[in-house]
NUMAR-971233 format. One line per field, with one value per residue (C-alpha): x, y, z; residue number from 0. Coordinates in steps of 0.5 Angstrom, whole numbers, m for minus. Layout:
NUMAR-971233
east X; ...
north Y; ...
up Z; ...
doti NUM; ...
end
This chain:
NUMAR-971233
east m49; m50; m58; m59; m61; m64; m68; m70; m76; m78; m72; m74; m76; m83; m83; m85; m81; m76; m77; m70; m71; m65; m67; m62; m55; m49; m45; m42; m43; m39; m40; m38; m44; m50; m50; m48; m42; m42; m40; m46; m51; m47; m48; m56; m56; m53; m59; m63; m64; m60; m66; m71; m75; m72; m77; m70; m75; m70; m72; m63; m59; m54; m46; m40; m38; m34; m39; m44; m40; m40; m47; m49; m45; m47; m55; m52; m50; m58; m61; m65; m69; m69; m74; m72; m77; m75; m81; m78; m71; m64; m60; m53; m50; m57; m59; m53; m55; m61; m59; m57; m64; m66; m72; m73; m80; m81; m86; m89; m87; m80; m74; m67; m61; m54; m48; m39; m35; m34; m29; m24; m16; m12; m5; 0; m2; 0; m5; m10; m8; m8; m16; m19; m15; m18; m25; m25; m23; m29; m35; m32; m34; m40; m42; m41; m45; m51; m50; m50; m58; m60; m56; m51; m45; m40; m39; m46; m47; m41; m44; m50; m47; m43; m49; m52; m58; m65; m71; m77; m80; m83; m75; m72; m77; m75; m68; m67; m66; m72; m77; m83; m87; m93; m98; m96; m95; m87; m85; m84; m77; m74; m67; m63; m60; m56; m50; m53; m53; m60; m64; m72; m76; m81; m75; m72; m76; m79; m74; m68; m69; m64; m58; m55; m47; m45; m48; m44; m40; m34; m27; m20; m13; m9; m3; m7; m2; m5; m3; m5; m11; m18; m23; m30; m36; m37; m39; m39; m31; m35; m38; m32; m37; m44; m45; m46; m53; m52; m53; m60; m63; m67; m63; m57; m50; m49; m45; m48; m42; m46; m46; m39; m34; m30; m22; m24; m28; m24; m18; m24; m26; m20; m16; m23; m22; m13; m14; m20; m15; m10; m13; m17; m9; m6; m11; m12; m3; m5; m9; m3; 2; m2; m3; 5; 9; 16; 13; 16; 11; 14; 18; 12; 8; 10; 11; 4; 1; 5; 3; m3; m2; 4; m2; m5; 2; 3; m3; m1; 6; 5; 6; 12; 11; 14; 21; 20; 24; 29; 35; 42; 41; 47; 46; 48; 51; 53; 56; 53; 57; 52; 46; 46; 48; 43; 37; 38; 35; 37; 41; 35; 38; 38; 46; 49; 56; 59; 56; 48; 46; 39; 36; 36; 31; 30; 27; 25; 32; 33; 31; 36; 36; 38; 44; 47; 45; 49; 55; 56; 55; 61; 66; 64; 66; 71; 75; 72; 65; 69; 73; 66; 63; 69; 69; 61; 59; 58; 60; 63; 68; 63; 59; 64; 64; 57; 55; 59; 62; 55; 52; 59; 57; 50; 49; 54; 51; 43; 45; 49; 45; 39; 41; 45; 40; 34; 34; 31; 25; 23; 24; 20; 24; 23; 27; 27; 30; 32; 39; 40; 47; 51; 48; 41; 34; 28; 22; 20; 13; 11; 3; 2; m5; m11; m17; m23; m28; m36; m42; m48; m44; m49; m42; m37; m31; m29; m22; m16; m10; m3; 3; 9; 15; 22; 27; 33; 40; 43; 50; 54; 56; 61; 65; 70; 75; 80; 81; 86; 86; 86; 80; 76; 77; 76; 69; 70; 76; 71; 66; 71; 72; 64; 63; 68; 66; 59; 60; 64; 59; 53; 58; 58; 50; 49; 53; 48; 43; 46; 50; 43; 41; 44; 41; 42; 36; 32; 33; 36; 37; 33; 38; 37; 43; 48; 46; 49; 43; 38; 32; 24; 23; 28; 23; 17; 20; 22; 15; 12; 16; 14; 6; 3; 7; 4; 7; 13; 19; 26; 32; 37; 44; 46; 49; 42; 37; 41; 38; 32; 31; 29; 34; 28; 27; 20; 18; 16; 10; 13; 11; 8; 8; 8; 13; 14; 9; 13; 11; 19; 25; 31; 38; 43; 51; 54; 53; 59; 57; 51; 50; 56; 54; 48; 45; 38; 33; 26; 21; 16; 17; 16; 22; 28; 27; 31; 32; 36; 36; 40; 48; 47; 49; 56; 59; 66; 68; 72; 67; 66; 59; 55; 47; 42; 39; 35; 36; 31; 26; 28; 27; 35; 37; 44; 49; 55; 61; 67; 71; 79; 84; 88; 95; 95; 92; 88; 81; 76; 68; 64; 58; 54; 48; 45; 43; 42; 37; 34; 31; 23; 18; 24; 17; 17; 23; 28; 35; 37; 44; 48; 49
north 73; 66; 64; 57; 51; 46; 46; 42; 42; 38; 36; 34; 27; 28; 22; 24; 25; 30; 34; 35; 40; 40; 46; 49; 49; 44; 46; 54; 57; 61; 68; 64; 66; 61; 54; 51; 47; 40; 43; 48; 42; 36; 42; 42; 35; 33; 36; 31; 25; 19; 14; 20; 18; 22; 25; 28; 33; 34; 39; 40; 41; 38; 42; 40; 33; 33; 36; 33; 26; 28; 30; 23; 19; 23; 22; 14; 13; 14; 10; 5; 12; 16; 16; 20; 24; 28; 33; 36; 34; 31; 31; 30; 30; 31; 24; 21; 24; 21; 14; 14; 13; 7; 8; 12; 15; 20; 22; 21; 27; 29; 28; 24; 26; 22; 24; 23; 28; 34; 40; 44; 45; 51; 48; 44; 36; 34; 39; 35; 30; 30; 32; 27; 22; 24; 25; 19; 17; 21; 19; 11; 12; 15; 10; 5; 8; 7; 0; m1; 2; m2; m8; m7; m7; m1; m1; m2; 4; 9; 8; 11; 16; 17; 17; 23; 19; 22; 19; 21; 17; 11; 10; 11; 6; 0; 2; 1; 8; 9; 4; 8; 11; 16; 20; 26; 32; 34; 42; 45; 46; 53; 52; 54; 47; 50; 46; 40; 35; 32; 37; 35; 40; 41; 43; 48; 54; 60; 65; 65; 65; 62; 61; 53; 55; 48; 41; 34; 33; 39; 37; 39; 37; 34; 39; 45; 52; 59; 61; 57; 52; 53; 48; 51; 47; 43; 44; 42; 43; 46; 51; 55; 60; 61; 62; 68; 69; 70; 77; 76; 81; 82; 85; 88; 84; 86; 82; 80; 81; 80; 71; 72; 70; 73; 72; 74; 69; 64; 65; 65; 58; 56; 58; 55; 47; 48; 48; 42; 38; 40; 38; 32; 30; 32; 28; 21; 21; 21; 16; 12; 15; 12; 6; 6; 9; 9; 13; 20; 25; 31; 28; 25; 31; 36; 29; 28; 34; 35; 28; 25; 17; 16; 15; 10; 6; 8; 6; m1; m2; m6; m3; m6; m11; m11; m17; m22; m21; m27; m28; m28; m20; m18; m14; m6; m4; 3; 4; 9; 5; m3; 1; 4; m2; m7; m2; m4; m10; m17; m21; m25; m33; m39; m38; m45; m46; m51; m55; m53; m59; m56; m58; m52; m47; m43; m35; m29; m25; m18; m13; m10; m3; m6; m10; m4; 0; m5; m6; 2; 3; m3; 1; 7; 5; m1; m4; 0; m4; m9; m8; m5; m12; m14; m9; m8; m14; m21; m27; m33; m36; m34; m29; m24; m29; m30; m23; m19; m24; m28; m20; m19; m26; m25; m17; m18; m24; m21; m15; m19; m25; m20; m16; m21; m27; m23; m27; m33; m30; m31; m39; m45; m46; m51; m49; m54; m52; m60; m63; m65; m69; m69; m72; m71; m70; m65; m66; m58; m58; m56; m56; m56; m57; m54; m59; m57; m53; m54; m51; m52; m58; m63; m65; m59; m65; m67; m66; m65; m60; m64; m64; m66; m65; m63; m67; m63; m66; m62; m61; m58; m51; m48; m41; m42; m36; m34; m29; m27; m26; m18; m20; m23; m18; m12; m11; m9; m12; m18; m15; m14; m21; m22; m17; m20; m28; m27; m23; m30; m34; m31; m31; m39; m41; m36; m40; m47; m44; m39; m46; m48; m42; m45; m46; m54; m52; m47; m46; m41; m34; m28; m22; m16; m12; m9; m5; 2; 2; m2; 3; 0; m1; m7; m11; m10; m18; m20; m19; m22; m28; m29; m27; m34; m35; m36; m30; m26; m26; m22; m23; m18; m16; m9; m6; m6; m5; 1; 4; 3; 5; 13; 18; 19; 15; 17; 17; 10; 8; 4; m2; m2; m10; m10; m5; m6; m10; m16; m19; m19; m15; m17; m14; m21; m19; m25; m30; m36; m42; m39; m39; m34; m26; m28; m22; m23; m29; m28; m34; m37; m39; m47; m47; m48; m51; m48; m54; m52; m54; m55; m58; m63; m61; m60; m61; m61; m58; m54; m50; m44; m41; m44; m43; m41; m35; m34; m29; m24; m25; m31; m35; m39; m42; m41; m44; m40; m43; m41; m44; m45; m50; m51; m55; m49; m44; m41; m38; m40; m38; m41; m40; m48; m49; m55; m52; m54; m53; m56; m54; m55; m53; m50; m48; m43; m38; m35; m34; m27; m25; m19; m21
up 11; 9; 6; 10; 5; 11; 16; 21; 26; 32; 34; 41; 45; 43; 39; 33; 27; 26; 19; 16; 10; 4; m1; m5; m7; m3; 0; m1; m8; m12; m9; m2; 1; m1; 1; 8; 8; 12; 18; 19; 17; 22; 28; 27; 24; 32; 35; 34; 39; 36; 36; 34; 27; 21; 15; 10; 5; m1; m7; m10; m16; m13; m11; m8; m7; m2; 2; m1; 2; 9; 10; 7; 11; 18; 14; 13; 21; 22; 16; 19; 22; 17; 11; 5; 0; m5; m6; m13; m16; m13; m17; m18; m11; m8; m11; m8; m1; m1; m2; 5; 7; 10; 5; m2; m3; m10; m13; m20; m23; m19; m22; m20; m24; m23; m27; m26; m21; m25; m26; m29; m27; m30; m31; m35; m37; m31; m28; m32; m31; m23; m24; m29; m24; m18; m22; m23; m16; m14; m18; m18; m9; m12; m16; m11; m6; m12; m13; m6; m6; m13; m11; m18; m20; m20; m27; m29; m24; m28; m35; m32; m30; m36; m40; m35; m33; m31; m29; m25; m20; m23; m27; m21; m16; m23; m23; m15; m13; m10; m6; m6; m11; m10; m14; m9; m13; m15; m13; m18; m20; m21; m21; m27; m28; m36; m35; m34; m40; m44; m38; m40; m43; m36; m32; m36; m32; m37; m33; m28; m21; m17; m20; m19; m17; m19; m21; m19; m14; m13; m14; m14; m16; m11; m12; m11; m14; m13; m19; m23; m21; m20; m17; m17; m16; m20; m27; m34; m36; m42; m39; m35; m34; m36; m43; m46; m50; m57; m61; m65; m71; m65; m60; m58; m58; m50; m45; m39; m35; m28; m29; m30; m24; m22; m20; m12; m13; m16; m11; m5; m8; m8; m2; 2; m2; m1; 7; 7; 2; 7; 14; 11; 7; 15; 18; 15; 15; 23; 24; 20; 25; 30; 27; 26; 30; 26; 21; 22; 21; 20; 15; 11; 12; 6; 1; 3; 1; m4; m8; m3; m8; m2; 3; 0; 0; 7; 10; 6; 10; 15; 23; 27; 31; 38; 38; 43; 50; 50; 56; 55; 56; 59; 67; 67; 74; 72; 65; 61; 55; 56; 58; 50; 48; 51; 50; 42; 45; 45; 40; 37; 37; 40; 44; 48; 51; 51; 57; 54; 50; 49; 41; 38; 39; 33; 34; 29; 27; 29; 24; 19; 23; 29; 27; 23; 30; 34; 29; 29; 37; 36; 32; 35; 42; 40; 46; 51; 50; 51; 56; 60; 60; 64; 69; 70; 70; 74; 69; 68; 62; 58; 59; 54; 48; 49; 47; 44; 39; 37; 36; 31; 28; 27; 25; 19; 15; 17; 14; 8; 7; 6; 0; m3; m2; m4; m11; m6; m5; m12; m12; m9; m2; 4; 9; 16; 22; 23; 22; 16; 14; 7; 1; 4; 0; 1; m3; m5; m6; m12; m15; m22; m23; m19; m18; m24; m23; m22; m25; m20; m16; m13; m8; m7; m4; m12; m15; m12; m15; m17; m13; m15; m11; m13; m10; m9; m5; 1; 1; 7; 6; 11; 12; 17; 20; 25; 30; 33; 41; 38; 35; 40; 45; 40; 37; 31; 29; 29; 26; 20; 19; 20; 15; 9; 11; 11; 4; 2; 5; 2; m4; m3; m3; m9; m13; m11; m15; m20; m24; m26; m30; m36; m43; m42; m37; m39; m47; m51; m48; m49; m50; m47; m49; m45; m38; m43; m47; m42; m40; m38; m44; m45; m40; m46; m48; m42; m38; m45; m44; m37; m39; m37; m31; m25; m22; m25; m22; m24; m23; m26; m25; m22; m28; m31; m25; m23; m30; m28; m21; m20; m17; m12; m7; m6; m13; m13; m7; m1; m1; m9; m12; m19; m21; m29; m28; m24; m18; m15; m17; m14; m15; m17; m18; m18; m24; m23; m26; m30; m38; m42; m41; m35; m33; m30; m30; m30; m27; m23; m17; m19; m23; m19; m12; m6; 1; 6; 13; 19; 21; 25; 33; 36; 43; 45; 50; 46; 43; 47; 43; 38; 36; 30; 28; 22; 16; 15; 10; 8; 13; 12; 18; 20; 25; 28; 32; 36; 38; 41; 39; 44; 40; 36; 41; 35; 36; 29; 27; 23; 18; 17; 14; 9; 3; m5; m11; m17; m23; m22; m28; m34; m39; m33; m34; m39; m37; m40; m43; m45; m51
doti 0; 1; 2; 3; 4; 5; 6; 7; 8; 9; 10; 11; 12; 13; 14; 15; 16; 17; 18; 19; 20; 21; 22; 23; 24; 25; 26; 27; 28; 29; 30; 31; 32; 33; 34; 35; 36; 37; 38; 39; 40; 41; 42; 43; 44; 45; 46; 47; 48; 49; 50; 51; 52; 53; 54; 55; 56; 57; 58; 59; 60; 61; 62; 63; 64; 65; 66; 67; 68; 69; 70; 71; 72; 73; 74; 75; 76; 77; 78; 79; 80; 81; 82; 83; 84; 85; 86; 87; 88; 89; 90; 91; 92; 93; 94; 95; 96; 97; 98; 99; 100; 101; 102; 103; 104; 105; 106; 107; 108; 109; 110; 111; 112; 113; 114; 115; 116; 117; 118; 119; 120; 121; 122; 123; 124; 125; 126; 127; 128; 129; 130; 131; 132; 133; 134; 135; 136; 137; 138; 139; 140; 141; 142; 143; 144; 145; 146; 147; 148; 149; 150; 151; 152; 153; 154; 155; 156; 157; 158; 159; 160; 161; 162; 163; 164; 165; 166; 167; 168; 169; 170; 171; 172; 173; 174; 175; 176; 177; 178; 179; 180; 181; 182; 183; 184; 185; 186; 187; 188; 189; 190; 191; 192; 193; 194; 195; 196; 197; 198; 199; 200; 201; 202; 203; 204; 205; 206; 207; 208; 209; 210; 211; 212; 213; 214; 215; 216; 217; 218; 219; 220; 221; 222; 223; 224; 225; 226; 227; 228; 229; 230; 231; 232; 233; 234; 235; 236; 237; 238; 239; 240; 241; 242; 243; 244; 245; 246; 247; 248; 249; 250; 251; 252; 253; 254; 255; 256; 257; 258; 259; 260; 261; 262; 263; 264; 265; 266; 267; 268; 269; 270; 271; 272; 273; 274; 275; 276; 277; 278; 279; 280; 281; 282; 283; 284; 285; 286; 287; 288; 289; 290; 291; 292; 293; 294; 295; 296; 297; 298; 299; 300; 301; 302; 303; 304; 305; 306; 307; 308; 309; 310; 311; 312; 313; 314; 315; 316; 317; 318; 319; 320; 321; 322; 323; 324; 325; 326; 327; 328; 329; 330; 331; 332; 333; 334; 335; 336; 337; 338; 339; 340; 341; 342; 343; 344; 345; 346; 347; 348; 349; 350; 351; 352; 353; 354; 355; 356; 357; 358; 359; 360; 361; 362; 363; 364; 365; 366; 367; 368; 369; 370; 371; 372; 373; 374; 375; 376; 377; 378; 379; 380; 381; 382; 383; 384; 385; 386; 387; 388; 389; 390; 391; 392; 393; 394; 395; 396; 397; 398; 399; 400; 401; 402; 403; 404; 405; 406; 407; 408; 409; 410; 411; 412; 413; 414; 415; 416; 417; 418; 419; 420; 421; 422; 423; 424; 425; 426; 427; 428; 429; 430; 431; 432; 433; 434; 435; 436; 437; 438; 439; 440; 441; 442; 443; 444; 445; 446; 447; 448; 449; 450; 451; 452; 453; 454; 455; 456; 457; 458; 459; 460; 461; 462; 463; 464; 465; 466; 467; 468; 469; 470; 471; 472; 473; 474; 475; 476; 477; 478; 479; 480; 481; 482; 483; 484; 485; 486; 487; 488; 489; 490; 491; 492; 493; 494; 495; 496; 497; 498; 499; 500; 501; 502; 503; 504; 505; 506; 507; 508; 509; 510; 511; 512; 513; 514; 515; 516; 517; 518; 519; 520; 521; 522; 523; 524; 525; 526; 527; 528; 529; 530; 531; 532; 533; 534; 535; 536; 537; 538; 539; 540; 541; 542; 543; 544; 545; 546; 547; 548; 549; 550; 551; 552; 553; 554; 555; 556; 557; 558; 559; 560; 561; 562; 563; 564; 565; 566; 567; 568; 569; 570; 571; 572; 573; 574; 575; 576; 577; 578; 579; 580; 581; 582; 583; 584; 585; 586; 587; 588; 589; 590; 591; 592; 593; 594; 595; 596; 597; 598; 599; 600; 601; 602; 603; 604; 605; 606; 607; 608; 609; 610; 611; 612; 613; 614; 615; 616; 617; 618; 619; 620; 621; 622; 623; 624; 625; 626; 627; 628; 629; 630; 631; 632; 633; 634; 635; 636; 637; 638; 639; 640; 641; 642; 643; 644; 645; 646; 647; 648; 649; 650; 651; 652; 653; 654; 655; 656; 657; 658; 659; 660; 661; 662; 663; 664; 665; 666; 667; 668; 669; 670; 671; 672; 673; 674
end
């Protein structure tokens, strides 16, 4: 049976205070049968009234982090009503538990001991690895909750730690750990405390009699084998098990097995903190779930408990948003095939005929999967989507073209245009939804100096940063087509065509901005060698290059990039921004125009500028479908039409939109060869 180690009385409405008594070892010991874990103390700890006064009496060697957490943070949801008193010693997790008291009262002579999480792992590097990181992880939440008592730093904190820092009650009150120091006399201690570090004389007791099981905070290594791992209370990784006594001229070279721990005991430990790491591991992944519902949790469980790093970049994904409902959605009286098509949601652009004159009304693009959705539903059903529009449905001259041909349009080039622009994103852009005409200039904002800084300002309305804007000329950019009346009446023949004019069209801009990768603009190249012999440590010079950049972009061709990607895509954290140190990588295949064996251009956003905007209105009564939508990410507004020559009785589509660049601060960037 279980030997309790708290006590609580007067837990009623009487009004008077509750006593809650910490006496002994936190949470369960090595035998798994001294101490009560967090949960025990949670139940007992619920009896008391919320608004009833709490006296927390501690007299402990400290134990298991873990559970030592727990009992802080439900001791902390009632701090303003409760007043700790440490009668004798709290040491390690015990001190950290009484912080969470409202006030800290200690005699003279009773002693707080703080220190790092510590523990051992049994196992390959790797092994060690995981445990002095999340060693670490845990004693840097520990030293966060002391500078919140003491009102110092972290890192202040830590190195008390690190030094293993006792103090008695009038040290403790000068450092900030306690907010009252009395004469009352300090229980004595009797607990075994051998594992400590740099333990005062005065507290080492003259004979053993209740042995401490552990000392700082318990902890274990993420990934949790049973044949390999051991994660015990914490201990002092020097002392794997008591010390045994050395022989002497006076006594026997006897062993005192019964200090050692057995492997039951072990394995009883071990089993015990896998299925807490595992249901704190489960329950954290579901409260991201429920934050963002397109996660599939049966697929990310096992990764999670696998390597519990990939929550933190789950929980940094941004939830889904729901898009916006706009009309143009076409009206389903029975057929199965334009009820799966329309549940995969509206096309997301502003779409006329020829007859609406509106201005142009730009909205949010679809999101990639959607487009590919929608693409695949196309080539899947062909001429029998189409040809189900033409028999469920009311319509006018339009209604057909002005649904499945924008959608072949628009799903395309969101699906192109967003990996083979990405490299936009690394550049300043100005990209205005007004009509723009050839020839016609945009002042990119760029700031080149941020306002000095003050020193015990009298006026905080003093200096300004320094703009100066690059002025890039828009040149008109077109990709028209033809489609044949099969074409127009068959949805995936259109939307090959889209397919291959939206790779020539995306082809067209990137040629904007690649010409100016020169060394007549940015100086000599850095070589990088070819993509055979390129790895991570290729990029050593190039972030050297870029280290007083305001921010660090790459840009690098495919050959080379594909020898710097994993051959897991979990192996790096989603969302994860400075990889090898860079603030963006984007993948850039084609470099026409650019300097002799350009394979990559590392930069900040101010050196080159990027200005688009929109064509000017069309309106004819040829035009039988015309609008704008946005690609994805970028924020790069297009204009497509569709059209129909009546001398030539040819139906043609275009791609348009006003786009140039320019080179901006060329201090800031490096071209990067081949050779």
């Amino acid at each position: 049976m279980k030997t309790p180690w708290f006590h609580i009385t007067n837990a009623d409405k009487t009004g008077g205070p509750a006593k809650v008594s910490i006496y002994g070892e936190i949470g369960t010991g090595w035998d798994g049968q001294s101490g009560v874990d967090a949960k025990a103390f949670r139940e007992e700890f619920a009896r008391i009234p919320l608004n009833q006064p709490i006296n927390l009496h501690i007299h402990s060697p400290g134990g298991s982090v873990f559970d030592g957490l727990a009992i802080y943070n439900l001791i902390a949801a009632r701090r303003a009503n409760v007043t700790a008193y440490v009668d004798g010693v709290a040491l390690s997790a015990a001190s950290f538990i009484a912080m969470a008291a409202g006030k800290v009262v200690m005699p003279k002579t009773s002693r707080m001991m703080i220190h790092d999480a510590q523990g051992f792992s049994i196992g390959d590097s790797e092994n060690m690895r995981e445990m002095a990181t999340l060693l670490d992880r845990e004693s840097d939440r520990i030293a966060d909750i002391y500078a919140g008592k003491t009102g110092k730093t972290r890192q202040a904190m830590r190195a008390l730690m690190q030094a293993t820092t006792w103090m008695d009650g009038e040290e403790a009150k000068a450092m900030g750990f306690c907010d009252e120091c009395v004469d009352a006399a300090a229980v004595t201690n009797s607990f075994s405390l051998s594992h400590f570090r740099r333990v005062p004389e005065e507290l080492k007791p003259t004979a053993p009699t209740i042995p401490a099981n552990s000392g700082a905070g318990s902890t274990t290594t993420p990934h949790m084998d049973t044949t390999n791992q051991v994660a015990p209370q914490a201990t002092d990784p020097q002392n794997l098990a008591p010390a045994i006594p050395p022989a002497t001229a006076t006594a026997q070279n006897v062993i005192d097995t019964s200090k050692f721990v057995s492997l039951e005991q072990f394995q009883r430990v071990e089993n015990q903190l896998k299925v807490e790491r595992e249901q704190r591991v489960t329950n954290r992944l579901d409260a991201i779930v429920a934050q963002n519902p397109d996660l599939a949790r049966a697929e990310w469980l096992p990764r999670v408990l696998a390597d519990e790093k990939i929550l933190d970049s789950l929980a940094s994904l941004k939830p889904s948003i729901p898009e916006p409902v706009v009309a143009g959605t076409i009206q389903n009286f029975g057929n199965p095939l334009i009820e799966s098509y329309n549940k995969l949601g509206p096309v997301m652009a502003h779409v006329r005929s020829a007859a609406d004159q509106n201005h142009f009304a730009v909205v949010p693009s679809m999101n990639l999967d959607k487009a590919n959705a929608r693409i695949k539903m196309r080539k899947e059903l062909g001429g029998e989507l189409i040809r189900a529009f033409d028999r469920h449905t009311p319509r006018n001259a339009n209604t057909v073209s002005a649904t499945i041909k924008p959608d072949a349009l628009i799903d395309q080039l969101v699906v192109v245009a967003n990996n083979r622009l990405a490299p936009l994103a690394a550049f300043s852009r100005l990209f205005t939804v007004d009509a723009m005409r050839p020839g016609a200039s945009l002042q990119v904002p760029k700031a080149t100096a941020g306002s000095t800084g003050q020193s015990n300002p009298t006026s905080w309305e003093s200096g300004d940063s320094t703009l100066a804007p690059i002025s890039v000329t828009l040149a008109h950019k077109t990709q028209s087509f033809q489609i044949s009346q099969t074409d127009a009446n068959f949805g995936f023949g259109l939307d090959h065509l889209a397919l291959v004019n939206a790779n020539a069209f995306s082809n067209l801009l990137s040629d904007v901005y690649t010409a100016i990768l020169t060394v007549a603009n940015y100086g000599a190249a850095l070589t990088v060698g070819a993509a055979a012999a390129f790895d991570s440590t290729s990029l050593k010079p190039v972030l050297a290059a870029a280290k007083n950049y305001t921010n660090k972009n790459l840009i690098l061709d495919g050959g080379h990039l594909a020898y710097l990607l994993p051959t897991d895509k979990f192996q790096f954290a989603l969302g994860e921004q400075g990889a090898y140190g860079f603030d963006l990588i984007a993948a850039q295949n084609r470099w026409t125009s650019a300097a002799t064996n350009a394979v990559g251009f590392v930069c900040s956003p101010d050196a080159l500028a990027i200005g688009a905007g929109a064509p000017a209105n069309v309106s004819n009564s040829q035009f039988e479908t015309y609008g704008t939508f946005q690609i994805a990410e970028l924020g790069l507004t297009v204009l497509y039409t569709i059209w129909y020559n009546t001398a030539t009785r040819i139906r043609w589509a275009s791609y348009e939109v006003m786009f140039g660049a320019a080179a901006g601060d060329t201090t800031q960037a490096e071209v990067l060869v081949s050779a």
